[in-house]
PASEBA-1860 file (N, C-alpha, C; in nm, 3 decimals):
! residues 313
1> XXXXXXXX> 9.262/7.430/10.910/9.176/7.499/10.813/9.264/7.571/10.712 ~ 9.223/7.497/10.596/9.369/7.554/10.480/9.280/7.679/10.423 ~ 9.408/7.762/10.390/9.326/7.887/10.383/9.394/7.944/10.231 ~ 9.497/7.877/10.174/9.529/7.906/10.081/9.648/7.795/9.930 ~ 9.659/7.832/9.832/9.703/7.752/9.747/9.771/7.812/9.644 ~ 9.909/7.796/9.667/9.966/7.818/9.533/10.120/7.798/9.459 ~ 10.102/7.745/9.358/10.210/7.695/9.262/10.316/7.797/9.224 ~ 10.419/7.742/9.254/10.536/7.801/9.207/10.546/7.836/9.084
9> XXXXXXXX> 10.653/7.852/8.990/10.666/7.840/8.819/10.743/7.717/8.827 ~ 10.840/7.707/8.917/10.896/7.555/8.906/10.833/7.441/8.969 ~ 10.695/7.475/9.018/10.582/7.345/9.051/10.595/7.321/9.196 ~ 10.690/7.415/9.263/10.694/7.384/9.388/10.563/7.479/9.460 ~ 10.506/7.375/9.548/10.367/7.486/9.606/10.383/7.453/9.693 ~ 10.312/7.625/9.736/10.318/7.641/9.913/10.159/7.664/9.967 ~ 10.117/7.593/10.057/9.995/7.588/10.087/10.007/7.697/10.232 ~ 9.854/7.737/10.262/9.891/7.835/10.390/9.738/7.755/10.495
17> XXXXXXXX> 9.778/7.799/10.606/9.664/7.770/10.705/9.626/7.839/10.783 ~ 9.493/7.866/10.864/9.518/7.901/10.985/9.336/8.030/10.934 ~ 9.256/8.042/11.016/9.143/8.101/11.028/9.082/8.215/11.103 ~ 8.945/8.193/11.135/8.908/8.316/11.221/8.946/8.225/11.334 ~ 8.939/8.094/11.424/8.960/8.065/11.558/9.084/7.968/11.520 ~ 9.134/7.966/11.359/9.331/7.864/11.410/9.401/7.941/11.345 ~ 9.543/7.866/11.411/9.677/7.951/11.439/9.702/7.942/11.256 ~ 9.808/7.972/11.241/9.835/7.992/11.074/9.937/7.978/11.073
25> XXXXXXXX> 9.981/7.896/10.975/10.105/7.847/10.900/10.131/7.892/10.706 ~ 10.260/7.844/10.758/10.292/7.801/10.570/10.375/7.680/10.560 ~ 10.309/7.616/10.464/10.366/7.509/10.384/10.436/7.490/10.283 ~ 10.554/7.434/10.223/10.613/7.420/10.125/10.623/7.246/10.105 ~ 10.606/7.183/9.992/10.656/7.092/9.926/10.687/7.127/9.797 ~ 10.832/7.016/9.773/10.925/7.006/9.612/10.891/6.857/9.577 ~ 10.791/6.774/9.619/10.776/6.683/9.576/10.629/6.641/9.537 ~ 10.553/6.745/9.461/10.423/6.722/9.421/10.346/6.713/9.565
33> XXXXXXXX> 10.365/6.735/9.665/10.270/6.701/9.806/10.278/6.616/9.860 ~ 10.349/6.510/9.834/10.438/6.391/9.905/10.469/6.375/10.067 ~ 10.546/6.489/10.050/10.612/6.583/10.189/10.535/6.740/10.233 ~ 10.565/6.755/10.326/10.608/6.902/10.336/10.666/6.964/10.462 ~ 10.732/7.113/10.471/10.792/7.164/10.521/10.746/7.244/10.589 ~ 10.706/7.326/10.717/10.696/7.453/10.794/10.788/7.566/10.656 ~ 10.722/7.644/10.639/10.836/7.762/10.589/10.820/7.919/10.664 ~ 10.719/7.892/10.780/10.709/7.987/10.855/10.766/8.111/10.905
41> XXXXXXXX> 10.773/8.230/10.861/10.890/8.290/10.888/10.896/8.262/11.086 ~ 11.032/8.296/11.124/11.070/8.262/11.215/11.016/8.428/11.359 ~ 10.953/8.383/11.437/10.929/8.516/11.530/10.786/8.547/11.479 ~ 10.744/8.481/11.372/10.572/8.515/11.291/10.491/8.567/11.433 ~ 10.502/8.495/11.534/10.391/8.472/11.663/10.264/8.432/11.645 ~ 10.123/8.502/11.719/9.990/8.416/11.678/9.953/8.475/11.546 ~ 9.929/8.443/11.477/9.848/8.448/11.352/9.756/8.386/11.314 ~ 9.649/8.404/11.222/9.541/8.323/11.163/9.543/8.347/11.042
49> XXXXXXXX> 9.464/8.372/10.956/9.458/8.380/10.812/9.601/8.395/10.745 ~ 9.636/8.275/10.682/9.773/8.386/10.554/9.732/8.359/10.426 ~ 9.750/8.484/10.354/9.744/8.456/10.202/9.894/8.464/10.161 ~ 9.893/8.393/10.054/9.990/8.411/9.962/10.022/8.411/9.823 ~ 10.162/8.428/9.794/10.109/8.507/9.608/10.264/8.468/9.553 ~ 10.239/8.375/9.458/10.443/8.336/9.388/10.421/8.455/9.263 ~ 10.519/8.482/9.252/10.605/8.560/9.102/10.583/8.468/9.004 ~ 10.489/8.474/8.896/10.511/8.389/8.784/10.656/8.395/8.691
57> XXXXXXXX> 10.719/8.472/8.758/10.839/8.503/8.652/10.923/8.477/8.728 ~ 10.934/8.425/8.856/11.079/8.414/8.966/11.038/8.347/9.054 ~ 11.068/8.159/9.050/10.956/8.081/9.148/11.086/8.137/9.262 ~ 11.177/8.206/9.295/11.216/8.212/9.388/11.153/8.299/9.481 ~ 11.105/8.440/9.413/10.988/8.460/9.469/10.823/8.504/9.550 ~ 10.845/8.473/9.663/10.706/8.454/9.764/10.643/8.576/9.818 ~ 10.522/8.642/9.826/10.494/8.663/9.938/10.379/8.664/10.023 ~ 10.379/8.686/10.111/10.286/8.645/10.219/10.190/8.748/10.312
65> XXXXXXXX> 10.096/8.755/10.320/10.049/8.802/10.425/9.944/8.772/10.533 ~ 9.948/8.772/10.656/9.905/8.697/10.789/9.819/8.805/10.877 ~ 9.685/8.780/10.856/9.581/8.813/10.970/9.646/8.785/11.128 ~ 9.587/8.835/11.230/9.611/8.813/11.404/9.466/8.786/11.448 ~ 9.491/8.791/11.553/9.393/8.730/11.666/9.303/8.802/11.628 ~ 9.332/8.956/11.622/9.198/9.082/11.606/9.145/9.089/11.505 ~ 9.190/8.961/11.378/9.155/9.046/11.225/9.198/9.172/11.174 ~ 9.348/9.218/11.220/9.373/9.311/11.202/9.538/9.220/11.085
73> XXXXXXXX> 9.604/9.305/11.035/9.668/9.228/10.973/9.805/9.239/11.068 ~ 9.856/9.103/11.070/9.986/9.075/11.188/10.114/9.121/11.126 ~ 10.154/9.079/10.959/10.254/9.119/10.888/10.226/9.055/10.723 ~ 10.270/9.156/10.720/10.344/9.120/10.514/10.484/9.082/10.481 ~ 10.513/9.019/10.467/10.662/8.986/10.393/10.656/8.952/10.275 ~ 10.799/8.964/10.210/10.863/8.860/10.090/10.960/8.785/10.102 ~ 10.975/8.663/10.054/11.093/8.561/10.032/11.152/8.578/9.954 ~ 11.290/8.560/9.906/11.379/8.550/9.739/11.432/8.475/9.715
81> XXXXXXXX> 11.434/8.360/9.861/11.476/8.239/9.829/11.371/8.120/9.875 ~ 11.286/8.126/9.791/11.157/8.058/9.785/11.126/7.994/9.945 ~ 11.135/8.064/10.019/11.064/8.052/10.146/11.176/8.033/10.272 ~ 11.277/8.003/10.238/11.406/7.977/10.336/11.419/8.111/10.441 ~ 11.400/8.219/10.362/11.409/8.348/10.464/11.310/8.463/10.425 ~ 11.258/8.548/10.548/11.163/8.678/10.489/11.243/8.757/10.521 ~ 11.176/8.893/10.471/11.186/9.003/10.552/11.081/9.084/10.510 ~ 11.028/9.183/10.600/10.907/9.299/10.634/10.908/9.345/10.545
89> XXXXXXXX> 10.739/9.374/10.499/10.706/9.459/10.401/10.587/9.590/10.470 ~ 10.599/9.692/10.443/10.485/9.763/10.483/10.321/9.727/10.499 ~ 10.271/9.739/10.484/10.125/9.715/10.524/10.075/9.838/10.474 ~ 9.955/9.822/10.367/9.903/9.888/10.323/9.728/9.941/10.392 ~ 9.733/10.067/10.375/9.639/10.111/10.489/9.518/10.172/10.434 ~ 9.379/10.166/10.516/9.273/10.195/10.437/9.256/10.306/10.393 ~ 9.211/10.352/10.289/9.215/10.473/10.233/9.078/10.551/10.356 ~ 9.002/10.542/10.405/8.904/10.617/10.507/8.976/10.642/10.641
97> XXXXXXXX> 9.072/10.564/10.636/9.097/10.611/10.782/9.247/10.517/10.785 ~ 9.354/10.580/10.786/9.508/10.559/10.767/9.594/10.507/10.891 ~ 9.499/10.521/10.979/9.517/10.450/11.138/9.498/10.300/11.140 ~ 9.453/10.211/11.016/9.412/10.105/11.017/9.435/10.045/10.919 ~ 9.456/9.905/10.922/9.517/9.865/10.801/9.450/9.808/10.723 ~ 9.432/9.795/10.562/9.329/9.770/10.443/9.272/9.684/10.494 ~ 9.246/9.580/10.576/9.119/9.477/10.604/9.042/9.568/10.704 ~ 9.051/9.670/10.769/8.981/9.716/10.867/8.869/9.620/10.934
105> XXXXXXXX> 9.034/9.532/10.997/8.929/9.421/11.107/8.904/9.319/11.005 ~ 8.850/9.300/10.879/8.824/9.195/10.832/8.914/9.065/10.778 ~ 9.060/9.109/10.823/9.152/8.994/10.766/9.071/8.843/10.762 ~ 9.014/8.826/10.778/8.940/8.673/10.782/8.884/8.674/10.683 ~ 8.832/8.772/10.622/8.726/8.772/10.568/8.750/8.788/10.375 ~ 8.805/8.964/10.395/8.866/9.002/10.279/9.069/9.002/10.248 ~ 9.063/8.887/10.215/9.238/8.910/10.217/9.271/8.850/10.080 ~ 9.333/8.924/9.994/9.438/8.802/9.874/9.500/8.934/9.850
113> XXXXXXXX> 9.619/8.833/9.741/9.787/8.884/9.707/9.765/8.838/9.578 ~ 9.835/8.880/9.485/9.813/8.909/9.269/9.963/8.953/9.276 ~ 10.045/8.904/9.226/10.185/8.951/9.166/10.175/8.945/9.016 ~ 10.221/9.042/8.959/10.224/9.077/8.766/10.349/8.965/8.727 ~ 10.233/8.906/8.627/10.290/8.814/8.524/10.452/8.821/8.494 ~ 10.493/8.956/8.505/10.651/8.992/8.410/10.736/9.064/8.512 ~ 10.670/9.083/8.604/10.753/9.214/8.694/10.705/9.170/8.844 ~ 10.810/9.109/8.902/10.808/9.081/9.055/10.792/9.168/9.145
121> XXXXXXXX> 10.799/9.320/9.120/10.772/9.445/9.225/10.656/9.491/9.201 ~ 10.566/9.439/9.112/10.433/9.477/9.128/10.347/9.380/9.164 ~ 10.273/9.450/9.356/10.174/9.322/9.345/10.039/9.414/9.393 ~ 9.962/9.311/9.366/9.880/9.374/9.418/9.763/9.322/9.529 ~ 9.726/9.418/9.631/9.648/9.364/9.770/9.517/9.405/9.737 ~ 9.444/9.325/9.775/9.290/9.374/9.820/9.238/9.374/9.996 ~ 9.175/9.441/10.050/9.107/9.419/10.184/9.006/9.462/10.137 ~ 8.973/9.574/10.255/8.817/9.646/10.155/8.815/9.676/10.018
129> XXXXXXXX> 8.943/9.760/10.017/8.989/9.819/9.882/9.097/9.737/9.815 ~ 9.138/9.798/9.690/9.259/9.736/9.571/9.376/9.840/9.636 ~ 9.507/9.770/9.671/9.628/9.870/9.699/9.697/9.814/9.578 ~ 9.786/9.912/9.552/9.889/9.832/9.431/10.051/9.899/9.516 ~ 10.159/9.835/9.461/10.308/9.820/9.517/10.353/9.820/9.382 ~ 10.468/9.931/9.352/10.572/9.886/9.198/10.701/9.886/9.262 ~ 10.737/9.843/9.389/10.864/9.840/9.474/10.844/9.759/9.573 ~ 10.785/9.643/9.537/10.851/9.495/9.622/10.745/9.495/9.716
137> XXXXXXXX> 10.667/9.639/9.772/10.577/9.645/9.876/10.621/9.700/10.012 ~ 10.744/9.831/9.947/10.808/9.928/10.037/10.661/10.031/10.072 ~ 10.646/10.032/9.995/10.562/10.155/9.946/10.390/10.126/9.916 ~ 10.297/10.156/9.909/10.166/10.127/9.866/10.074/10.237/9.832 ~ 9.947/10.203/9.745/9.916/10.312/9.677/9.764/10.248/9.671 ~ 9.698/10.341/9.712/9.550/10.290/9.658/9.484/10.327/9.595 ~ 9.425/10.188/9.472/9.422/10.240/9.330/9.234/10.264/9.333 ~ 9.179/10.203/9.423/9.036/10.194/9.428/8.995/10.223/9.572
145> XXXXXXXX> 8.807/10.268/9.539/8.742/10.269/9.676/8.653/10.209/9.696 ~ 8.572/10.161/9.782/8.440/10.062/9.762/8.323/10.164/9.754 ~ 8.329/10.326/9.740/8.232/10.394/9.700/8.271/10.492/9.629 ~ 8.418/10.495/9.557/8.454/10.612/9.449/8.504/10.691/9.521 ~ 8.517/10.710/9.647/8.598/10.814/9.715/8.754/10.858/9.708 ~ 8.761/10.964/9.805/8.913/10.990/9.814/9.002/11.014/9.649 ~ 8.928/10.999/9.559/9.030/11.074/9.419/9.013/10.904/9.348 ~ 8.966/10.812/9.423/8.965/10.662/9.335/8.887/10.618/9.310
153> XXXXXXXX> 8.890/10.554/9.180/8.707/10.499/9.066/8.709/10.391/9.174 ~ 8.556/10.334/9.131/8.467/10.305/9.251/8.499/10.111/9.233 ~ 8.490/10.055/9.309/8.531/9.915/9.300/8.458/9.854/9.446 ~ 8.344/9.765/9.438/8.296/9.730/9.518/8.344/9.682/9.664 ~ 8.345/9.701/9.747/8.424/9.649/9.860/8.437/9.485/9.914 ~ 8.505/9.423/9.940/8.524/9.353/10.011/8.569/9.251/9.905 ~ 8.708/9.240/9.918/8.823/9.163/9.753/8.863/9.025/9.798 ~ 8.831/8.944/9.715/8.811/8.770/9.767/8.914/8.723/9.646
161> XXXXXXXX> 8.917/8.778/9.481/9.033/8.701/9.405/9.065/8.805/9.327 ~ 9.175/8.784/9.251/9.273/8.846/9.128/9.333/8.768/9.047 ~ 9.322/8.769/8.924/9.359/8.712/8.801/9.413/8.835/8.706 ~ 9.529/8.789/8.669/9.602/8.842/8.551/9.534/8.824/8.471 ~ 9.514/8.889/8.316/9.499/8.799/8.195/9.582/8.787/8.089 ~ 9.567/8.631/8.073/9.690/8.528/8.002/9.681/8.638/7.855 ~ 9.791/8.675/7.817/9.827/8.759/7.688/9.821/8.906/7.691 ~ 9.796/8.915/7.833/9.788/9.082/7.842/9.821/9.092/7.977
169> XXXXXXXX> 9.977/9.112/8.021/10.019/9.122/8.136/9.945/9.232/8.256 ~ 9.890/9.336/8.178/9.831/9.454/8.275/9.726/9.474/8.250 ~ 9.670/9.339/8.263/9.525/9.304/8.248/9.443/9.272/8.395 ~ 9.379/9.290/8.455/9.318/9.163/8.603/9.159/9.203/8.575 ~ 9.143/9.068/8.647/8.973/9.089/8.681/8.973/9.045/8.814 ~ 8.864/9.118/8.889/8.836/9.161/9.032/8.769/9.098/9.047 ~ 8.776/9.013/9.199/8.642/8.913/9.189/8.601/8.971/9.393 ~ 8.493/9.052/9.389/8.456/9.052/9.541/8.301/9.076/9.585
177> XXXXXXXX> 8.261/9.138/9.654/8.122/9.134/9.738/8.025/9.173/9.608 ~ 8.061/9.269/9.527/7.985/9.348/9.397/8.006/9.252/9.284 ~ 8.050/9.135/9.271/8.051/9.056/9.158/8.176/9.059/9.103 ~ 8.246/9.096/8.940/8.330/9.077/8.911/8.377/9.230/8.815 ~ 8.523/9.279/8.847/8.538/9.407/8.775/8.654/9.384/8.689 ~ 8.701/9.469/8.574/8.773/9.450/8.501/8.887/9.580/8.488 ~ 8.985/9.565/8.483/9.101/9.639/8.444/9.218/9.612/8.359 ~ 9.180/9.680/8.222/9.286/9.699/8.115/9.475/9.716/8.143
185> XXXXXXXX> 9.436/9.809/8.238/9.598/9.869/8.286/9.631/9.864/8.418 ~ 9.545/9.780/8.488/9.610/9.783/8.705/9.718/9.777/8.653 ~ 9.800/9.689/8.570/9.989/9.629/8.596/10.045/9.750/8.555 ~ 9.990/9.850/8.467/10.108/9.927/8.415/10.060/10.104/8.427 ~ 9.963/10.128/8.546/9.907/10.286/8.519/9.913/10.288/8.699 ~ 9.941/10.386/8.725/9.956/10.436/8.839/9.816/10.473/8.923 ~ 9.692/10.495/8.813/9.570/10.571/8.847/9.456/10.464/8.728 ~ 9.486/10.322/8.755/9.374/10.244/8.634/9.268/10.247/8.657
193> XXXXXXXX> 9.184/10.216/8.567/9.087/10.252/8.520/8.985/10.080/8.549 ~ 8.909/10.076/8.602/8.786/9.949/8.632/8.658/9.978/8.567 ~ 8.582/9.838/8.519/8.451/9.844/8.508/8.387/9.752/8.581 ~ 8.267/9.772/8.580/8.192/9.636/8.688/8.145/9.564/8.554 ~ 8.176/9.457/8.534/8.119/9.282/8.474/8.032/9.229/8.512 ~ 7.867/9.245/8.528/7.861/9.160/8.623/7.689/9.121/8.503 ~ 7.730/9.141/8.368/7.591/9.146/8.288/7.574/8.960/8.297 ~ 7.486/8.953/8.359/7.387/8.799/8.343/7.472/8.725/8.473
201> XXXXXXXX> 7.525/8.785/8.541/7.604/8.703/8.659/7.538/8.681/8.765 ~ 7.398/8.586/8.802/7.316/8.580/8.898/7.350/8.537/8.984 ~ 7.435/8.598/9.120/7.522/8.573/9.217/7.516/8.610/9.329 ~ 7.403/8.711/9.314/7.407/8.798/9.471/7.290/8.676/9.564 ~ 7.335/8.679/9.712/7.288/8.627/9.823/7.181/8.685/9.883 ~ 7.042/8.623/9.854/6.953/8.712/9.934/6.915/8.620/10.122 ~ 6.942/8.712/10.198/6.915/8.696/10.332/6.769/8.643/10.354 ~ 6.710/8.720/10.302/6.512/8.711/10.336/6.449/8.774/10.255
209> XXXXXXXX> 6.362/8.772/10.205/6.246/8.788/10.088/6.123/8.836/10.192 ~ 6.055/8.931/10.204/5.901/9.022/10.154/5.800/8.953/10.024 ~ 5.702/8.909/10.038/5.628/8.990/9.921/5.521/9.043/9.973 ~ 5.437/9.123/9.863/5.333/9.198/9.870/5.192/9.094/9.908 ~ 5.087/9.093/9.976/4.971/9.043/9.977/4.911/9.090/9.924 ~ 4.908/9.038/9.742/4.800/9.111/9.691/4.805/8.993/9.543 ~ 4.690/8.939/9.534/4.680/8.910/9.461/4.749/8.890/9.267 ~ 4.816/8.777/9.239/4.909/8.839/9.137/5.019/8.894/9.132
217> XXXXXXXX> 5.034/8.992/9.255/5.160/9.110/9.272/5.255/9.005/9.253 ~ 5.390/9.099/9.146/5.521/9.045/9.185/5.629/9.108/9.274 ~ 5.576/9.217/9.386/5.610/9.258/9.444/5.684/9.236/9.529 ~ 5.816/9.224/9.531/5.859/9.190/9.689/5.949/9.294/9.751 ~ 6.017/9.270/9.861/6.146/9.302/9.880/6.248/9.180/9.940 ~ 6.386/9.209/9.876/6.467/9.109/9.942/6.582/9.184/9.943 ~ 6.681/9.107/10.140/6.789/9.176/10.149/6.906/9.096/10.098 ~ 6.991/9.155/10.064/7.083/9.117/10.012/7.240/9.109/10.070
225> XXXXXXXX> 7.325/8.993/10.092/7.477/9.035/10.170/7.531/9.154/10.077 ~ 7.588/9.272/10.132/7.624/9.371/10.087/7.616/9.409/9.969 ~ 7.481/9.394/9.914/7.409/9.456/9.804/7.277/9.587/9.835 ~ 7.259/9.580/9.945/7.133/9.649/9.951/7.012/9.553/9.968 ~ 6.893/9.640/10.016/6.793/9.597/10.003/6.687/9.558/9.873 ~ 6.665/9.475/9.786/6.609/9.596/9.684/6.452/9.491/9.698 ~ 6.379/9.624/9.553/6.294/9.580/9.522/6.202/9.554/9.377 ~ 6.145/9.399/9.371/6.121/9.355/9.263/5.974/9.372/9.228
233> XXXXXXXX> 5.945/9.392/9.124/5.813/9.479/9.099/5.758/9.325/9.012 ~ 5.881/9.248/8.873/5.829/9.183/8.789/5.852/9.031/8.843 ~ 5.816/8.956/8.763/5.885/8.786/8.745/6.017/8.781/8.721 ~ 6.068/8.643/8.781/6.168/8.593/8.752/6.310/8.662/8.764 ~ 6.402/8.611/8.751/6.528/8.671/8.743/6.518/8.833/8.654 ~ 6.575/8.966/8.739/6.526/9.054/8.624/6.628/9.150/8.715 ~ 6.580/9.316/8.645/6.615/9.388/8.708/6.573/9.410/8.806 ~ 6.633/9.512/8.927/6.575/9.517/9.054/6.618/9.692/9.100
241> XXXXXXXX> 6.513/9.771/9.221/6.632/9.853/9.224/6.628/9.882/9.346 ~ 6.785/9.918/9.419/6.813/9.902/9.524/6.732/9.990/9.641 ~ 6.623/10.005/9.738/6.580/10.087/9.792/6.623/10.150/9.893 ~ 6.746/10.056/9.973/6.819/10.123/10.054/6.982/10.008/10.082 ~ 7.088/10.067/10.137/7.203/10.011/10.108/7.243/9.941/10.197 ~ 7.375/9.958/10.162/7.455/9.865/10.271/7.465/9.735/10.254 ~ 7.447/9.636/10.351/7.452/9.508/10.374/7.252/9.510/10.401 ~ 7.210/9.427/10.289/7.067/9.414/10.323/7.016/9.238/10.373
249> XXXXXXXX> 6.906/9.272/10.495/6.908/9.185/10.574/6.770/9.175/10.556 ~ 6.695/9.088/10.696/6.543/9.084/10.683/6.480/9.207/10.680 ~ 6.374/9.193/10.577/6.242/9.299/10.618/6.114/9.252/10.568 ~ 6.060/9.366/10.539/5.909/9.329/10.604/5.782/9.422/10.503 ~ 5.686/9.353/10.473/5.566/9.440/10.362/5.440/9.404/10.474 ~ 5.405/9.485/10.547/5.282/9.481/10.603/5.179/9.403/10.534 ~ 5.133/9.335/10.567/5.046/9.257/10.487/4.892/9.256/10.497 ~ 4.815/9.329/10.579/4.722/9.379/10.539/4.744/9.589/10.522
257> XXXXXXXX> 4.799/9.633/10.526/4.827/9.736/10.491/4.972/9.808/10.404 ~ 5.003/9.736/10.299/5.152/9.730/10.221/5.197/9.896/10.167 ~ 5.152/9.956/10.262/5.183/10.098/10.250/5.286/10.104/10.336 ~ 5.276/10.043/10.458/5.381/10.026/10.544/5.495/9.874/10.547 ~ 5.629/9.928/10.469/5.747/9.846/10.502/5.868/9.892/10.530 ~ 5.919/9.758/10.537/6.054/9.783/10.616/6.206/9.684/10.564 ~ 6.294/9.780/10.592/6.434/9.687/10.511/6.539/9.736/10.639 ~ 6.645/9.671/10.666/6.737/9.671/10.732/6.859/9.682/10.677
265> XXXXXXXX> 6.929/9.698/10.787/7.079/9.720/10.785/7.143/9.652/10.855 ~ 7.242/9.615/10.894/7.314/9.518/10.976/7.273/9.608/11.144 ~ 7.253/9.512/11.201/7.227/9.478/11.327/7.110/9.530/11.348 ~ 7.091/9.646/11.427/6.935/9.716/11.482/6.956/9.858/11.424 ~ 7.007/9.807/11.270/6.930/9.943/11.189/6.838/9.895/11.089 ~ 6.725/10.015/11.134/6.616/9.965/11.024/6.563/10.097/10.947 ~ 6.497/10.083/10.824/6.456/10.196/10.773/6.304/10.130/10.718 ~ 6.224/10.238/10.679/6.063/10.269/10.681/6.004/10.322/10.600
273> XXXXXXXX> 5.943/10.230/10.489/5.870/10.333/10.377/5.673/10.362/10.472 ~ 5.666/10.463/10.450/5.491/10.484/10.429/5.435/10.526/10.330 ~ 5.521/10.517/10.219/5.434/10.524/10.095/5.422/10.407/9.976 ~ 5.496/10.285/10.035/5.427/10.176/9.957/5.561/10.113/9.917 ~ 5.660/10.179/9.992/5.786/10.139/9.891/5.870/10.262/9.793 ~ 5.803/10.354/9.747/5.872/10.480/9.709/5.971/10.523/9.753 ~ 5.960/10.529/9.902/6.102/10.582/9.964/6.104/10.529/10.088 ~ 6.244/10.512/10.184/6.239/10.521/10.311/6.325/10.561/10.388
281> XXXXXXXX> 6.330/10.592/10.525/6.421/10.651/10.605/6.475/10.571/10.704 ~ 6.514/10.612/10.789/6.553/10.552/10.901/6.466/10.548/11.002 ~ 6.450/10.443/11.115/6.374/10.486/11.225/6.440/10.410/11.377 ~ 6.534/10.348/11.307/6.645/10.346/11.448/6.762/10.311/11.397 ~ 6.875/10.344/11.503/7.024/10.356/11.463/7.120/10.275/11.560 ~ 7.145/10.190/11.607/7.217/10.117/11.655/7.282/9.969/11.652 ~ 7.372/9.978/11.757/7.478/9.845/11.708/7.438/9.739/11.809 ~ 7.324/9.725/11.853/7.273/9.573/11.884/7.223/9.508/11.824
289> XXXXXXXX> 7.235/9.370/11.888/7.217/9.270/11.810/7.310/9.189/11.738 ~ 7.255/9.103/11.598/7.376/9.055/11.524/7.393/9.170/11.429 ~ 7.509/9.064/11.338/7.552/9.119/11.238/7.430/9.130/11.112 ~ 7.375/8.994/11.063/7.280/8.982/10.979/7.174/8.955/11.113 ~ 7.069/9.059/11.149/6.982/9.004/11.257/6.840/9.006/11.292 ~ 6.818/8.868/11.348/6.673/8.782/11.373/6.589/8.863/11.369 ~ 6.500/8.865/11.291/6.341/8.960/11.310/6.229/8.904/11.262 ~ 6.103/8.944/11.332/6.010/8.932/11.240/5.854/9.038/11.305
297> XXXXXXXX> 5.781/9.040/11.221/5.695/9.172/11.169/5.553/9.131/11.264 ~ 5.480/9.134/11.372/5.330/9.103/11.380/5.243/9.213/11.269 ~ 5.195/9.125/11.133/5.103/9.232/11.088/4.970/9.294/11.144 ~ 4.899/9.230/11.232/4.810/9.232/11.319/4.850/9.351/11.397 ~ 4.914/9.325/11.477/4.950/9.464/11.581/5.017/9.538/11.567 ~ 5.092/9.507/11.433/5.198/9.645/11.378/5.308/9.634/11.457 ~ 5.394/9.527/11.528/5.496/9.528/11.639/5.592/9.491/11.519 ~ 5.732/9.532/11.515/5.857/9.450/11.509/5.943/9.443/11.618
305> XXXXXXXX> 5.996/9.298/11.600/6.053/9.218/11.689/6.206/9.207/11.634 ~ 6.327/9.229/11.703/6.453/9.226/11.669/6.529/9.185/11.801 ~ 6.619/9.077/11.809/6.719/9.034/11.867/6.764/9.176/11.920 ~ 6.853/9.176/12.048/6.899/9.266/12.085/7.023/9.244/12.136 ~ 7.021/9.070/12.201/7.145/9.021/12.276/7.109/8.880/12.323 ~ 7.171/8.774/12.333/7.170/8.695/12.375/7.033/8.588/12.394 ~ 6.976/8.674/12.478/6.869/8.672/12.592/6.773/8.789/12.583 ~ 6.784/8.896/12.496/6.721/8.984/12.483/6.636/8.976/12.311
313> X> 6.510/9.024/12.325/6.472/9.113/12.231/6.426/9.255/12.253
END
């Protein structure tokens, strides 16, 4: 399971492998893909996910970083002689909690590497959050939060790509769970500055859809992968607004009485409007079940039904 792709400046590319259940490698070929080589650093051990990231300005070079068994991250290195030898780079750590390192658990999930167009000691990581490095990746700094916290502008969580832009070295656009963000100065400001992009970008994933039983109504609700729950009042593609957060999953509009609904949260959290949708709260709090999980509503008897385990509801 190839997990990654990328070109040298002198055309030599190194491909990477390895997932949530396989082991992980790196690849090198100098002959267009003809061949190729293990460039594995040596002692790596089990690993799964690696990303990796060349120097547009020094195909010599590389670096790398490798998820473990736990989804926790196994190691970071760099090469300088385009893959022949590593050595250790720090590991950059989540800004909520410094005991854990920026994927908190999700290396499978949220992992990539961005090196600046002109300058080989600046790269930059995403997990939940954006870290940035201006020293090879001795050192790390986190430039964003996925809710504005801790002293850093707000940048949606969970970081999937990074792009330079061509004519403006300390340029990138952010590509993760919130759509796509933009930054003038990540390459060259210590504290840059992001916007969210995301005008006409119809992209978000809805889990399950609500609507209202009522004649005409364009009422619904739908959950969304880590958008929230929200809810749509008009037609068609439009605005929407979020009624409750998080990762939004199935819920539910009573359907002979639409005073009473319901939106979720990942696993067996659910929350509860009784006023039609205006507002809602919580009305249970726990970690059974799945992640995105099985439900559904008897409008008749007013029961909801939720997975609990296996064999359980």
């Amino acid at each position: 399971m190839f997990a990654d792709i990328e070109i040298a400046e002198n055309g030599d590319i190194y491909a990477s492998e390895g997932n949530y259940f396989t082991a992980g490698d790196i690849l090198k070929s100098t002959n267009n893909g003809t061949s190729w080589a293990s460039v594995l650093p040596s002692g790596a051990g089990t690993i799964r996910r690696v990303e990796l990231a060349c120097a547009p300005s020094d195909s010599n070079i590389v670096y790398a970083v490798a998820g473990n068994t736990s989804n926790n991250i196994a190691w970071m290195k760099k090469s300088t002689d385009a893959g022949s030898s590593w050595s250790n780079l720090s590991i950059p750590r989540y800004l909520n909690d410094t005991t854990v390192h920026f994927t908190r658990g999700q290396a499978w999930y949220d992992l990539i590497l961005a090196v600046h167009p002109t300058n080989p000691a600046i790269v930059i990581a995403g997990g939940i959050d954006l870290h940035k490095t201006t020293d090879s990746g001795n050192t790390w700094n986190g430039i964003s939060h996925w809710y504005g916290g801790y002293g850093r502008p707000e940048v949606h969580a969970d970081q999937h790509a990074i792009a330079f832009r061509p004519g403006a070295n300390n340029a990138a656009v952010f590509g993760n769970d919130g759509g796509t963000y933009y930054s003038s100065n990540v390459g060259s400001s210590s504290s840059p500055s992001f916007a969210h992009r995301v005008d006409g970008y119809n992209v978000t994933q809805f889990y399950a859809v609500a609507m209202k039983d009522s004649l005409g109504s364009n009422y619904m609700l739908a959950g969304a992968q880590d958008n929230g729950s929200h809810q749509f009042t008009s037609a068609g593609i439009n605005s929407t607004t979020e009624v409750t957060g998080g990762d939004g999953a199935y819920c539910f509009i009573d359907q002979d009485d639409p005073t009473y609904q319901i939106t979720s949260y990942v696993r067996n959290n659910w929350r509860r409007s009784t006023n039609g949708g205006q507002s809602f709260s919580a009305i249970t709090s726990n970690s059974t079940g799945r992640f995105i999980n099985p439900a559904d509503y008897d409008d008749d008897a007013n029961i909801l039904y939720a997975a609990a385990a296996s064999n359980q509801l």
